[in-house]
BABAFI-552425 format. One line per 10 residues: for each residue x, y, z of C-alpha. Coordinates in steps of 0.25 Angstrom, whole numbers, padded with zeros to 4 digits. Layout:
X,Y,Z; ...
//
This chain:
0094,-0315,0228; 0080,-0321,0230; 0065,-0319,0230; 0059,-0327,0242; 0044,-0330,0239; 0042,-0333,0256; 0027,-0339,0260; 0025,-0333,0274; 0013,-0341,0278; 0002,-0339,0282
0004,-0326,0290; 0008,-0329,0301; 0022,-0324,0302; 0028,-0335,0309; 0022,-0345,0297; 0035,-0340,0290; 0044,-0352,0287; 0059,-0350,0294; 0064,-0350,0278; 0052,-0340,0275
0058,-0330,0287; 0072,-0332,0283; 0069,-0327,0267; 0062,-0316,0272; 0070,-0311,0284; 0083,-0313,0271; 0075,-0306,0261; 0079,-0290,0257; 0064,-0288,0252; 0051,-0296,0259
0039,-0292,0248; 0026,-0294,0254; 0014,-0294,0243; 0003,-0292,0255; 0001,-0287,0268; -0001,-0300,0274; 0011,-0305,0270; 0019,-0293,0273; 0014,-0294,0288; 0021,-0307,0290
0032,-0304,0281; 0036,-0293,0292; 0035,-0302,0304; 0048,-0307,0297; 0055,-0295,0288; 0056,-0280,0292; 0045,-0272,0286; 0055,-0263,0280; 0059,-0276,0272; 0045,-0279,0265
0043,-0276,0250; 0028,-0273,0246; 0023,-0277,0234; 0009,-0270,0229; -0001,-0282,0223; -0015,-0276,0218; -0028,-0284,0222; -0032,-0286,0209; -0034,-0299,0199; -0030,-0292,0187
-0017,-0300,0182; -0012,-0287,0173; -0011,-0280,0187; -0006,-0292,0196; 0003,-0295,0186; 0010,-0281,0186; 0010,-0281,0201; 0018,-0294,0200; 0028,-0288,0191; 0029,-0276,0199
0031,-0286,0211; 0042,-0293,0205; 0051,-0280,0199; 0050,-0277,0214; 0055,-0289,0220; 0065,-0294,0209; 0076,-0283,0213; 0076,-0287,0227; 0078,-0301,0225; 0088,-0300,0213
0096,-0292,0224; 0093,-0299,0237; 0083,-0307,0244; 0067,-0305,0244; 0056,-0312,0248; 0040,-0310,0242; 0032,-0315,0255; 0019,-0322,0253; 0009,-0328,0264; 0008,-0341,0263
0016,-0350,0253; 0022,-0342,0241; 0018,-0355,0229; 0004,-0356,0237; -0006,-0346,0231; 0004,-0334,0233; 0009,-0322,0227; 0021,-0328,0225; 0019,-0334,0212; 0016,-0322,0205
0029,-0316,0209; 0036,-0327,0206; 0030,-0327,0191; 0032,-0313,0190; 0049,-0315,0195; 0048,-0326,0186; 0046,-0317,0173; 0052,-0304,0175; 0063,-0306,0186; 0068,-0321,0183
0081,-0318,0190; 0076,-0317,0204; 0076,-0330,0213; 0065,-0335,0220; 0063,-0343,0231; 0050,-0349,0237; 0049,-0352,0255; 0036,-0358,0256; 0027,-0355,0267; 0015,-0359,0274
0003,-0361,0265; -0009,-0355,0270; -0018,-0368,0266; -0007,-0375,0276; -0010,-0366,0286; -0024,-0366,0284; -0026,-0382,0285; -0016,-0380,0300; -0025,-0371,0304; -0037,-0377,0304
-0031,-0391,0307; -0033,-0397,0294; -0024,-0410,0290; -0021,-0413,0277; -0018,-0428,0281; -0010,-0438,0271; -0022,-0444,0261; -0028,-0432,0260; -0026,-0421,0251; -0030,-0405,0251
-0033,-0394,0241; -0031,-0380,0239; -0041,-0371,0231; -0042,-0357,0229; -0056,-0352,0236; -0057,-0338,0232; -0071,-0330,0229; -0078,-0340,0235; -0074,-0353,0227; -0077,-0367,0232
-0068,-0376,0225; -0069,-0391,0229; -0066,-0404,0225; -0055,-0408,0236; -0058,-0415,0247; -0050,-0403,0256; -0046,-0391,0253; -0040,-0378,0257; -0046,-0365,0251; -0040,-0352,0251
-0044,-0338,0247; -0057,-0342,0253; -0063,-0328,0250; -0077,-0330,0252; -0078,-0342,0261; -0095,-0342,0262; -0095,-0344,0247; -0083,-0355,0247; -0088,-0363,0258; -0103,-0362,0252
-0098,-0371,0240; -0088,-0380,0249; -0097,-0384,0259; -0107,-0387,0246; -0095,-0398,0240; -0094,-0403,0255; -0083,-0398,0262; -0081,-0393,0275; -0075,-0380,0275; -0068,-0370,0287
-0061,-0358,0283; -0049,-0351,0288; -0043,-0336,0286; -0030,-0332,0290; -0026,-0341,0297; -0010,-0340,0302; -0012,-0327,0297; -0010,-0315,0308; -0017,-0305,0299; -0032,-0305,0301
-0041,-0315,0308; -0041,-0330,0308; -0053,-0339,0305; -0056,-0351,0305; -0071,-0355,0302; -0080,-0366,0295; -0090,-0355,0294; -0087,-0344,0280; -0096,-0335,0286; -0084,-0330,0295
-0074,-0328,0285; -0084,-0322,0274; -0076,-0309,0270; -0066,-0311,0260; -0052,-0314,0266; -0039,-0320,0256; -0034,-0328,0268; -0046,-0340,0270; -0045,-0352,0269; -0054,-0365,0269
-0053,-0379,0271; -0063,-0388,0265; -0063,-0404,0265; -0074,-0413,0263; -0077,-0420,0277; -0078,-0435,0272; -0061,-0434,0264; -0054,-0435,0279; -0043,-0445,0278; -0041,-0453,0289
-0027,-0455,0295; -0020,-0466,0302; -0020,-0458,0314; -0032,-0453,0315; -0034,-0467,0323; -0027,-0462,0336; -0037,-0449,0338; -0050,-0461,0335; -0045,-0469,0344; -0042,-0458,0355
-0051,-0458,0366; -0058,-0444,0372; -0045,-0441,0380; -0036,-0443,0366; -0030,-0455,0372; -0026,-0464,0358; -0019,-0477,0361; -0007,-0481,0352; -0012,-0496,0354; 0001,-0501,0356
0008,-0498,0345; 0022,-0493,0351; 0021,-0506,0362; 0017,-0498,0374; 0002,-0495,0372; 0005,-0480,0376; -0006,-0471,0374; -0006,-0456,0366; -0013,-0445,0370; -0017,-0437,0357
-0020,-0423,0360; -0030,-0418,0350; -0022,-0406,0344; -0019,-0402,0330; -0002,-0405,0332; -0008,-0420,0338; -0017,-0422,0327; -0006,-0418,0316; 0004,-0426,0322; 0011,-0416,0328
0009,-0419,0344; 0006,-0431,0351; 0006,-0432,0366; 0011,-0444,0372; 0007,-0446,0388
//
């Protein structure tokens, strides 16, 4: 007898965790507070199985607050009586709709049990998809870029609701970062983009984000001495270290530059 709060991801419905699957294939009710959400939700659940819940697009606290209220009278039955989830993009304690359920559960229907799956993060996904590595000595920070703000400080960081990148990269580029943007990305709703230019992504969209570090903070790591001694065919030399002289060949890629593949001949 149990809420599931279940991060589906990005949007790409095979970004759902194994245990995100398994609560929501379990659950009597899937509540979907958006569209988006919803479409991946039914790539798991029967249609006939999602729950709707009616948010207004508004900043008025009097009237989000009702809507919350309503939100949980709704849900509470269903999870006294059985299993139900409240689905989410991304991670349900990373700037989600979550919390304010869970608030709302919390005062007026303390007897309903929650349970958090996490799921994968937006920022974690941005920073795959455009190859960045956020390499040990170095550290990343997450700020709110809505309406055009710029906030700096950081040496990197990942920006999200960047609602009118023109205005935000104008005042990044100014405190010397470089900047490229990003808008739904693992997401199968609308069109990916990747781009270091904001005049492509200048219409308002929720889901963009932007990477901006200042070029002179790159950490140097041990490794990093195998592709500077690699010669123009990416042959690196071990220089003897396992007794036998054997040479690697290091192929270029994402998975060998992460670690994840190394071909030896």
């Amino acid at each position: 007898m149990t809420l599931y709060g279940i991060g589906l991801g990005p949007g790409q419905p095979d970004l759902v965790t194994v245990r995100g699957k398994r609560a929501l294939e379990s659950a009597d009710v899937v509540y979907s507070p958006g569209r988006l959400s919803r479409s991946v939700a039914t790539e798991h659940v029967p249609e006939e199985r999602i729950g709707d819940l009616d948010f207004p697009m508004t900043r008025d606290e009097e009237k989000l607050r009702a809507a919350w209220k309503d939100a949980a009278a709704e849900i509470a039955p269903t999870a006294r009586d059985g299993d139900a989830a409240f689905v989410t993009l991304g991670d349900p304690n990373v700037y989600s709709t979550f919390g304010h359920l869970r608030r709302t559960l919390a005062a007026f229907h303390p007897e309903v049990d929650l349970e958090v799956v996490p799921g994968v993060s937006a920022m974690s996904a941005f920073a795959t998809a455009l190859g960045v590595e956020i390499t040990a000595g170095s550290s990343l920070a997450l700020r709110e870029a809505d309406r055009g703000a710029s906030p700096t400080g950081p040496d990197r960081m990942i920006l999200f609701k960047v609602t009118d990148a023109p205005a935000t990269h104008e005042g990044l580029v100014e405190a010397g970062y470089d900047v490229v943007y990003g808008r739904r990305l693992f997401m199968e709703q609308g069109e990916t983009v990747v781009t270091d230019d904001p005049s492509e992504i200048d219409e308002r969209d929720y889901y963009t984000l932007a990477y901006a570090e200042k070029p002179e903070t790159r950490v140097e790591q041990a490794t990093d001495a195998f592709l500077e001694a690699a010669d123009e065919s990416g042959v690196v030399t071990d220089g003897g270290e396992n007794g036998s002289g054997a040479v690697v060949r290091q192929e270029r890629s994402e998975a060998a530059l992460c670690g994840d593949e190394v071909q030896h001949d």
